[in-house]
C-alpha positions in Angstrom: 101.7 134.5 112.2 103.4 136.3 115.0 105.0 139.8 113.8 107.6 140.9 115.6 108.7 144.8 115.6 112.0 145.8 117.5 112.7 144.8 120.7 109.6 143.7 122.7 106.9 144.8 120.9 105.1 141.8 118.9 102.0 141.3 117.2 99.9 138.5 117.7 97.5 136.1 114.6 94.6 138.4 115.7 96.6 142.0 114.3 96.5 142.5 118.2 100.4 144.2 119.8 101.2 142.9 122.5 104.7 143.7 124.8 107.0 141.1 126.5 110.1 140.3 127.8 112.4 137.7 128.9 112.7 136.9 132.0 116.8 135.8 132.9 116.4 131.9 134.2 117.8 132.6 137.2 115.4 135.2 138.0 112.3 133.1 136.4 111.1 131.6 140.2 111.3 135.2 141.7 109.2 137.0 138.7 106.4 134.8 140.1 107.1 135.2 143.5 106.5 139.8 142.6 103.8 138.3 140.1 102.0 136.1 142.7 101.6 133.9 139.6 100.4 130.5 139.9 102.9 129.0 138.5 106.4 128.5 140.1 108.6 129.5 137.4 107.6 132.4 134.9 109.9 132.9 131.9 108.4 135.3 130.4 106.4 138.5 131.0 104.0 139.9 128.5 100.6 142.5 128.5 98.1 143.3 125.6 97.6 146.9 124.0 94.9 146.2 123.1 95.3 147.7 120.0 96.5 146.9 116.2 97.7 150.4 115.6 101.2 149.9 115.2 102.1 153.9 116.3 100.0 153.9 119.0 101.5 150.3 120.2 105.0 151.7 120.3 103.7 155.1 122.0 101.6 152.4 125.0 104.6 149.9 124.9 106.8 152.2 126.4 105.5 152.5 130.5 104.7 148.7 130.2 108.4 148.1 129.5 109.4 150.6 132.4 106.9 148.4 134.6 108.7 145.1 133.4 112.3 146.7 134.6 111.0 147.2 138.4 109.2 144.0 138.2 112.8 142.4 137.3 114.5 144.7 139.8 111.8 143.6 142.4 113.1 140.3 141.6 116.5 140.8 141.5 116.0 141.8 145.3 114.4 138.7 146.8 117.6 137.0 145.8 119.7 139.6 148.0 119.7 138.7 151.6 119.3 142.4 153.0 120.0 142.4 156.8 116.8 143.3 158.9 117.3 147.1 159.9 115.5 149.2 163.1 116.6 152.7 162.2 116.8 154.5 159.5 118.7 157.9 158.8 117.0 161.4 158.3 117.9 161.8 155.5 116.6 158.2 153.8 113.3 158.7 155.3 113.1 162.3 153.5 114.4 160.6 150.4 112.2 158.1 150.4 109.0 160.4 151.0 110.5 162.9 148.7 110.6 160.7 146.1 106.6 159.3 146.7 105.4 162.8 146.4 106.9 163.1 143.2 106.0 160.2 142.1 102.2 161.0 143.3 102.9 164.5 141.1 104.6 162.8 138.1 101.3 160.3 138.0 99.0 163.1 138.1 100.6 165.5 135.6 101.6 162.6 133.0 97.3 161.7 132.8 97.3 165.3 131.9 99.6 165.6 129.6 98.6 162.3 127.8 95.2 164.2 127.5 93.3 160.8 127.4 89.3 162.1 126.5 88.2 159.5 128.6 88.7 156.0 130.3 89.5 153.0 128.1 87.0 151.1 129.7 84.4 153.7 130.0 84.7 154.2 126.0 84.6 150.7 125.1 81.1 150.0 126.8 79.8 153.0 125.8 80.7 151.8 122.7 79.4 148.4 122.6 76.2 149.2 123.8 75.9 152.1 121.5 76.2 150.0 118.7 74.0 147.2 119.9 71.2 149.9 120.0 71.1 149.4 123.5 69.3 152.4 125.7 71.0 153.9 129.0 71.9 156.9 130.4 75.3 158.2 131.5 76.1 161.4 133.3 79.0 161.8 131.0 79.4 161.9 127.2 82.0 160.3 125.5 84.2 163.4 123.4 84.5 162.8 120.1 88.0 164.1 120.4 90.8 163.4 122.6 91.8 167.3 123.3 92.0 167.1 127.6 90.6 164.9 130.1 86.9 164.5 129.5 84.3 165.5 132.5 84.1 162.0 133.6 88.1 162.0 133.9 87.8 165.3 135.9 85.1 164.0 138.0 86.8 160.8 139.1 90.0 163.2 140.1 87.6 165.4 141.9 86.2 162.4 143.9 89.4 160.4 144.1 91.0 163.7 146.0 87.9 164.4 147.5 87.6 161.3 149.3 91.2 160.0 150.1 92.4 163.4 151.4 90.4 163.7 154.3 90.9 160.4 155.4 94.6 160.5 155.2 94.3 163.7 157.4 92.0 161.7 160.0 94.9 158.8 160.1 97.8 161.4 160.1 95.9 162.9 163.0 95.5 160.0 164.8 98.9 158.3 163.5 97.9 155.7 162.7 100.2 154.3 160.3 98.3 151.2 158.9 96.6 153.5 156.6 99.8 153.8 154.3 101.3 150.8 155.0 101.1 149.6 152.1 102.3 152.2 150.4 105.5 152.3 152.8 106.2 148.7 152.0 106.0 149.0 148.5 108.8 152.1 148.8 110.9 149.8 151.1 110.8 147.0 148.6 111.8 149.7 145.6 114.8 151.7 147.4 116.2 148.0 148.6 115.2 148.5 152.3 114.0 145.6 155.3 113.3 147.1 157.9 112.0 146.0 160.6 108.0 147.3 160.9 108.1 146.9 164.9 110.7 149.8 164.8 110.2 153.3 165.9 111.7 154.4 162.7 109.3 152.2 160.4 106.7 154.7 162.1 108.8 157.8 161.4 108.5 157.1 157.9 104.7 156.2 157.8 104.5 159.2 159.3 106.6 161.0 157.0 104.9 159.1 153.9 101.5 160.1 154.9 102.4 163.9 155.0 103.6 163.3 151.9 101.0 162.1 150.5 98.9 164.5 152.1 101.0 167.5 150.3 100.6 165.9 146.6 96.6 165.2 147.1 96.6 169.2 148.3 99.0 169.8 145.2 96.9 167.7 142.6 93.2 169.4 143.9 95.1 172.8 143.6 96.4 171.9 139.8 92.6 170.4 139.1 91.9 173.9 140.6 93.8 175.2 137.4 96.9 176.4 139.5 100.2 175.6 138.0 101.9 173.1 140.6 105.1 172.0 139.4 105.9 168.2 139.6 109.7 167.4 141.2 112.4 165.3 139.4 111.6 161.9 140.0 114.7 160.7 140.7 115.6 156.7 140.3 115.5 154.6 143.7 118.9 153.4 142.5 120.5 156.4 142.5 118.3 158.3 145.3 120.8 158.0 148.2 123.5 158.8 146.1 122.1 161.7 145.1 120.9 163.0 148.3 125.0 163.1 149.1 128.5 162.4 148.2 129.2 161.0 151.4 131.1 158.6 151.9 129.3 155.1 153.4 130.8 153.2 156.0 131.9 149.8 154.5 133.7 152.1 152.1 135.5 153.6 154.5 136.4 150.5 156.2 137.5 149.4 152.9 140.1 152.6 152.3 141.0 152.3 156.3 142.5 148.6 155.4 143.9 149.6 152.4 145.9 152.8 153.8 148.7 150.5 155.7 149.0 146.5 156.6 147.2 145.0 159.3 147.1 142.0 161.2 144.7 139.3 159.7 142.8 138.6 163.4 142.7 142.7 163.3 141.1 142.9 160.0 138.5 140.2 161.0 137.6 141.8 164.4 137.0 145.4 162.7 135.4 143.4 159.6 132.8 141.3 162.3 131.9 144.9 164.2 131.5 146.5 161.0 129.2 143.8 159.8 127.2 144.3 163.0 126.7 147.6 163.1 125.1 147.5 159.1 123.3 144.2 159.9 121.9 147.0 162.5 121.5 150.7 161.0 122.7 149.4 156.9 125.2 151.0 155.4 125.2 154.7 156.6 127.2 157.6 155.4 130.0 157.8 158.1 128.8 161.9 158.3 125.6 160.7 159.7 126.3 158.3 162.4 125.6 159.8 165.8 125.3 158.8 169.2 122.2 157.3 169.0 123.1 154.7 166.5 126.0 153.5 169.0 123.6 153.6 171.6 121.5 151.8 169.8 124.7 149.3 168.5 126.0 148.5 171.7 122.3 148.5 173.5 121.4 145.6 171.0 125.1 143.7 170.9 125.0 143.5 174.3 122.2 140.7 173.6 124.1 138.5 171.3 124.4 135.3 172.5 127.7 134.0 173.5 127.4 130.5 172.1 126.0 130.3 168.6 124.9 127.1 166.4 122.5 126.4 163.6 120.8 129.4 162.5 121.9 131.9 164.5 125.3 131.6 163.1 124.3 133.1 160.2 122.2 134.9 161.6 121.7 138.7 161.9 122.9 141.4 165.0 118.6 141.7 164.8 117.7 138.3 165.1 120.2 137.7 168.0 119.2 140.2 169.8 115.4 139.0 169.5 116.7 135.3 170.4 118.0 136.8 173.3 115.0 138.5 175.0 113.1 135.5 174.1 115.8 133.6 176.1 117.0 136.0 179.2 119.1 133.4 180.9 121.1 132.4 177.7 125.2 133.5 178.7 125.8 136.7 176.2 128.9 138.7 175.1 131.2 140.2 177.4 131.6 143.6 177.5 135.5 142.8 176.1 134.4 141.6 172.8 131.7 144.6 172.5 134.1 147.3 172.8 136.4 145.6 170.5 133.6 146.6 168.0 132.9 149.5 169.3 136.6 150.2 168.5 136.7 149.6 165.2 133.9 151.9 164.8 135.1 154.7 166.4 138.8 153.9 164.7 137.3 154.1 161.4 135.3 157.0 161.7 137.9 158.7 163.4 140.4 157.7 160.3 137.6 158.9 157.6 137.7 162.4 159.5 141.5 162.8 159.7 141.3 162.0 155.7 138.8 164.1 154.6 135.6 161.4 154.0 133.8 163.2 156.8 134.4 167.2 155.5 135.9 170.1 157.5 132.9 171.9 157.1 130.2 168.9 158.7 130.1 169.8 162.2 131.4 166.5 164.2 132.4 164.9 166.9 133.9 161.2 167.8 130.2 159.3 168.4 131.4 156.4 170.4 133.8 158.7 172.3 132.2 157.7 176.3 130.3 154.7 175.2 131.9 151.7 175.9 130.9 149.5 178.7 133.1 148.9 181.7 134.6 145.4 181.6 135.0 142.8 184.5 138.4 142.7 185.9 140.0 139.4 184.1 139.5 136.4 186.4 142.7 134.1 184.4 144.7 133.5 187.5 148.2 131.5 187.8 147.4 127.7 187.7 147.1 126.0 190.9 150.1 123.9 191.4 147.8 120.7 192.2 146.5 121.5 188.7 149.8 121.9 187.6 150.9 118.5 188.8 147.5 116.7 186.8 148.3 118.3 183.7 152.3 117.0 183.8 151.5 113.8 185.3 149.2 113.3 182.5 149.7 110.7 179.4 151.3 113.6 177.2 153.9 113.7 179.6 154.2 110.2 181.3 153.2 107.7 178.4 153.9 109.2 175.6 151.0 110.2 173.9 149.8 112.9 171.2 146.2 112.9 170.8 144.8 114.1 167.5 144.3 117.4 168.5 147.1 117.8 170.2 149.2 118.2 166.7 152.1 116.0 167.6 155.3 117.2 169.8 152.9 121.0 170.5 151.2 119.0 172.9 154.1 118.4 174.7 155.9 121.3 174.2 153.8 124.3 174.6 152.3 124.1 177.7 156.6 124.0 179.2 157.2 126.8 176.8 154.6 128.8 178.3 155.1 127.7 181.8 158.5 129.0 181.5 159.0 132.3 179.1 155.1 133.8 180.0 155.0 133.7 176.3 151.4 133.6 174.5 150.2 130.9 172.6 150.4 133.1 169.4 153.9 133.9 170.0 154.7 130.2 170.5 152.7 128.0 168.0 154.4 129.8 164.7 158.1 129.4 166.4 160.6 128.2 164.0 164.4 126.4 164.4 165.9 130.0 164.1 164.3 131.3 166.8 166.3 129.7 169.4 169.5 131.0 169.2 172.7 131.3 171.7 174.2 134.4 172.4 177.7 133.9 171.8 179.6 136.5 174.0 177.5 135.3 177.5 176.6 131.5 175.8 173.5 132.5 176.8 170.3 130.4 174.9 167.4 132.4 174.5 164.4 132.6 172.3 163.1 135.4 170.4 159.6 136.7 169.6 159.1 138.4 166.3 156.8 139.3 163.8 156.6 137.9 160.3 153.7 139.2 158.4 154.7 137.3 155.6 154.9 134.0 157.6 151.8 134.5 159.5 153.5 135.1 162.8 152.4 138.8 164.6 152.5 140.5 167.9 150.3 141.3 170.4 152.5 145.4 170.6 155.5 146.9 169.6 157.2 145.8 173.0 155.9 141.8 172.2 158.9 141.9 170.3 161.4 140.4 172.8 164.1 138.2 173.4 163.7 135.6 176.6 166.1 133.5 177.7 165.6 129.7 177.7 164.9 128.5 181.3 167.6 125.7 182.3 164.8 123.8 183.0 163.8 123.3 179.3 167.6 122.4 178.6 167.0 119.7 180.9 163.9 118.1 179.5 165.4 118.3 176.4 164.2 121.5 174.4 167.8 121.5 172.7 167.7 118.1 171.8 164.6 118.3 170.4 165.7 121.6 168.3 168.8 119.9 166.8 166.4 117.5 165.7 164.0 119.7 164.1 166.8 121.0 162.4 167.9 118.1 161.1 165.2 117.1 159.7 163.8 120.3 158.3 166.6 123.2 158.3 167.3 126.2 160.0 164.1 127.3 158.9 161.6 125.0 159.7 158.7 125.4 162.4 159.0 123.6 165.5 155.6 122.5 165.5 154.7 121.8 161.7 150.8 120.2 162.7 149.5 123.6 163.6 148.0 125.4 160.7 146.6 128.8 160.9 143.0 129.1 162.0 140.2 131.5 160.5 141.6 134.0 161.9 145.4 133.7 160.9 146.6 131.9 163.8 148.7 129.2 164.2 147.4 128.3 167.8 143.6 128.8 167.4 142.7 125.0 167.5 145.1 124.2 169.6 144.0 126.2 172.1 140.4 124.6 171.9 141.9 121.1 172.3 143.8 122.3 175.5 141.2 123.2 177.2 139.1 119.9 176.4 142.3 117.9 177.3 142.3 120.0 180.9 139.3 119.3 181.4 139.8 115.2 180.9 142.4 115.6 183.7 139.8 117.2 186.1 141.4 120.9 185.9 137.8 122.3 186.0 138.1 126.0 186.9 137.3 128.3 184.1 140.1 131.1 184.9 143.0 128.0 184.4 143.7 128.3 180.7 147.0 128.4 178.4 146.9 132.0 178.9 147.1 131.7 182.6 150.7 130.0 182.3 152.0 133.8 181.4 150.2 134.8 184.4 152.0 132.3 186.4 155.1 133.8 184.9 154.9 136.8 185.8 153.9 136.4 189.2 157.1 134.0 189.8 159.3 136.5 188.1 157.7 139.1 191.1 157.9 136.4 193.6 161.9 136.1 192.6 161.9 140.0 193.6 163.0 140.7 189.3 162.7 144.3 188.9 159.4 144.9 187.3 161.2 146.8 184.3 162.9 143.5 183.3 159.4 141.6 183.7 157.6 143.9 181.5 160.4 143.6 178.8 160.5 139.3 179.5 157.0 139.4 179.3 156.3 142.2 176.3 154.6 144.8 178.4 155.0 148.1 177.9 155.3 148.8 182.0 154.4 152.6 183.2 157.8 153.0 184.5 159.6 151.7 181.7 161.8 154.0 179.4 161.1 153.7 176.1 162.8 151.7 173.5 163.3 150.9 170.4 161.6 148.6 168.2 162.9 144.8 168.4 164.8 142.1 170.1 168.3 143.4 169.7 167.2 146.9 171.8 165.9 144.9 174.3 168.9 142.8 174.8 171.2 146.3 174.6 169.5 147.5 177.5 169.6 144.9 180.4 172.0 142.1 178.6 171.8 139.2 178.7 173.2 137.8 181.7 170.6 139.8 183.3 168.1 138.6 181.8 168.7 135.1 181.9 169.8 135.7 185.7 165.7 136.7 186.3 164.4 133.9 183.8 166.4 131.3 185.8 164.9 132.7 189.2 161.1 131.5 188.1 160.2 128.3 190.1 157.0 127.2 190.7 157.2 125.7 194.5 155.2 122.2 195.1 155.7 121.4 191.8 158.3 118.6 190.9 158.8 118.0 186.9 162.1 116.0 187.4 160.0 113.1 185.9 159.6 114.5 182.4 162.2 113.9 179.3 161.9 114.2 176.1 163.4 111.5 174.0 163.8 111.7 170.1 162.0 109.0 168.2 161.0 110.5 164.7 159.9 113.5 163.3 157.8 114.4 160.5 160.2 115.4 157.7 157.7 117.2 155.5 156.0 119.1 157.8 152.4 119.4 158.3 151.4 116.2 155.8 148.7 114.7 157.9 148.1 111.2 156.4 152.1 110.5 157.0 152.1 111.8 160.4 149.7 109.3 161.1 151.3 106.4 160.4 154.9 107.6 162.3 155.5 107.0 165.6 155.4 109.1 168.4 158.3 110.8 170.1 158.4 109.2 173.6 158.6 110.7 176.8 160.6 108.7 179.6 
């Protein structure tokens, strides 16, 4: 007959109370893991008292129940990937060997104040052989009463401190750190922490552990001493860091700086990646605390981050690819462009949590990654070659009439012209819609406009992006109106041109687009790495110079601020009041790319995905035709 009194505490056939808990079944494999149990699964935990007093059951029951809440917590941890850390902040390494000196403390003054006569053990034998009329001797008696610690409890204190203290001094002395090791990676594993034990901070907090431990040993031979040493609060792991500040922690700050006004998707991912980074790196600081060193540190180890990434390392830690990379020293690695667009988000975050009050007036601070981005390589995207020009229209898009897979339909024969002609991006081109081409009806000038459409997905690059460009006549001639009307027709006013293209992870309607251009260039022979889509506004521009356009009206045809340019408002329509429109079309109309003959491509109507961007009915229509 099992007896069962209030929650956990249970009595067994033999009059024996025993404590146990259940262990939650998606926690049951981990319990074993902290137990090192045998088994694989443990669902339940349970200890002996030892002891059929019922009182004195619910008075042992209640540290065994604490133990079974950090054994669950313990498990609750090896199911939380925690990124591998190398540094740790000044204030969590005094935290953390704050809260082991109290803990020594609390241990030593809670034997005391239990006032336990002597050891369990020590009295059991003592009394077994006592009654067996068995003969020995023993340097200690066992007290009949349970007032204080008996003299073989003060002894063992005495020899435990007497021991252990010197040698802790001899190891401090020395620093050598495998002496508390142990004990540090028992602290890590309670306050939540991996970090990495080939750091230099790992060290720092050995260090800092062992003078910790060397104060409560001095503490605990001074209270055996009879000297009142008071024990600290033990404060909770959980609620440790918080504690030790009110600060505010980086990914919360992140968090409010989104919140505070709209941004871009592809913005929100960029800051979100370097974010990620930078915790995968240091954890989740307070944004008070980070200093120079821990964007030294940041960029020093992004620097190693491979550029190509499959398998693990995808999911793998800022860490780990840094240690894949020294393993591998001639493995390409991230330019210095993509590391400073982390480094920006870092410094516009903390910058934003200072102007709003999550760093205080009174904290003494500066902008940390202020000075530390790396210098990046002059960009090598030049103008396409007109012989590569001539292979990509002389190819099958444009001659035969075909629209590979990846090419989504009439985008593969559209964009690249688009480009070639306006110097727009492929951003500002894959989202286009019918309303976007438009005809000015005082000059009957056709023109296309660049916008931004949060809504819709569609964004710019800058304020000035947002532009009006005039549609060069050579477009008219392929047949860009044609092709328009019939877009119209067969979707509205409002319909996107190029309905296959979907947006990407990061928002983008032209993200795998742009990764099937460059495999189709490639097919063609166009093998020089600086001849991308993005080179075609390149081109542009440098045609628009060649046609001696004043550079004024090639930064505003091209959405470039321009250091000579007087400032304007924000959108299409200011644009178009400045220079007009039969300027603008006059410069548009100058661009010619000379060696290059495109008199062979038309477009020619054949049908046109109603629906938009259904994939199984595109399939079976046929291609519109090129003649």
């Amino acid at each position: 007959m099992v007896r069962v009194v209030g929650l956990g505490l249970i009595q067994n056939e033999h009059g024996v109370w025993c404590v146990r808990r259940k262990v939650p079944k998606r926690l049951e494999e981990a319990v074993a893991r902290v137990q090192g149990a045998p088994r694989a699964r443990q669902p339940w935990l349970k200890r002996s008292l030892r002891t059929k007093d019922e009182k004195r059951a619910k008075i042992l029951a209640k540290p065994i129940m604490m133990e079974f809440d950090r054994i669950l917590a313990q498990a609750e941890a090896l199911l939380v990937e925690r990124p591998v850390r190398t540094s740790l902040t000044e204030a969590e390494i005094k935290t953390i060997s704050d809260y082991f000196y109290a803990h020594e403390l609390g241990a030593d003054e809670e034997l005391r104040e239990e006032g336990v006569g002597t050891d369990p053990i020590f009295a059991d034998v003592h009394r077994q052989l006592t009654e067996a009329g068995i003969e020995f001797k023993s340097p200690f008696e066992v007290p009949q009463t349970s007032s204080g610690l008996s003299d073989r409890m003060m002894h063992k204190i005495e020899e435990d401190t007497s021991i252990v203290l010197p040698a802790v001094k001899k190891a401090l002395a020395r620093g050598n750190v495998d002496f508390i090791r142990y004990e540090v990676n028992e602290l890590l594993q309670l306050f939540g922490i991996n970090l990495d034990p080939n750091s230099s901070d790992f060290r720092k907090l050995a260090l800092a552990v062992m003078r910790a431990e060397v104060r409560a040993l001095e503490a605990i031979h001074a209270r055996h001493q009879g000297e009142p040493v008071e024990s600290p609060k033990l404060v909770e792991p959980g609620a440790a860091f918080a504690a030790s500040s009110d600060g505010w922690r980086l990914r919360a700050a992140y968090e409010g700086w989104v919140k505070v006004e709209p941004r871009k998707k592809s913005t929100q991912l960029e800051f979100a990646r370097g974010i990620d980074r930078f915790i995968e790196l240091h954890g989740d600081l307070e944004v008070s605390q980070i200093n120079r060193r821990h964007i030294r540190e940041f960029r020093d180890a992004a620097q190693l981050v491979p550029a190509r990434r499959s398998g693990k390392l995808l999911k793998a830690g800022l860490p780990e690819l840094a240690e894949y990379s020294r393993r591998h020293p001639d493995e390409p690695r991230l330019k210095a462009a993509t590391i400073n667009k982390w480094l920006n988000c870092l410094g516009a975050v903390l910058n934003w949590s200072r102007k709003n009050g999550l760093i205080p007036d009174e904290v003494p601070w500066s902008d940390p990654v202020s000075g530390m981005r790396l210098t990046e390589a002059k960009s090598n995207r030049q103008p396409w070659e007109v012989e590569e020009l001539r292979l990509l229209f002389g190819s099958p898009v444009y001659l035969g009439g075909e629209r590979p897979i990846g090419g989504k339909g009439e985008a593969a024969f559209w964009l690249p012209l688009l480009a070639l002609f306006s110097g727009a991006r492929l951003s500002e081109l894959a989202p286009l819609t019918v309303d976007d081409l438009k005809v000015d009806a005082a000059s009957g000038v056709r023109f296309m406009t660049i916008i931004e459409d949060e809504e819709a997905g569609r964004g710019v690059k800058t304020e000035q992006s947002v532009r009006a460009v005039p549609v060069h006549p050579e477009l008219v001639r392929i047949g860009l109106v044609d092709f328009v009307h019939r877009v119209r027709a067969c979707g509205g006013a409002s319909a996107r041109l190029f309905p296959l293209l979907t947006p990407g992870p990061k928002g983008g309607f032209g993200e795998a687009f742009s990764k099937w251009f460059g495999r189709y260039k490639r097919t063609l022979g166009v093998e020089n790495p600086s001849s991308v889509f993005h080179s075609f506004r390149h081109g542009f521009k440098d045609a628009l110079r060649a046609a001696g356009v004043q550079e004024d009206v090639n930064d505003a045809l091209t959405g470039h601020s321009g250091g000579n340019a007087v400032a304007r408002g924000y959108g299409w329509r200011d644009m178009v009041r400045r220079f007009g429109f039969p300027t603008l079309y006059a410069a548009v109309e100058k661009v010619t790319y000379p060696g290059l003959d495109l008199t062979h491509i038309h477009w020619t109507a054949a049908q046109i995905p109603i629906k938009g961007p259904d994939r199984s009915s595109a399939r079976n229509k046929k291609p519109l035709r090129a003649r």
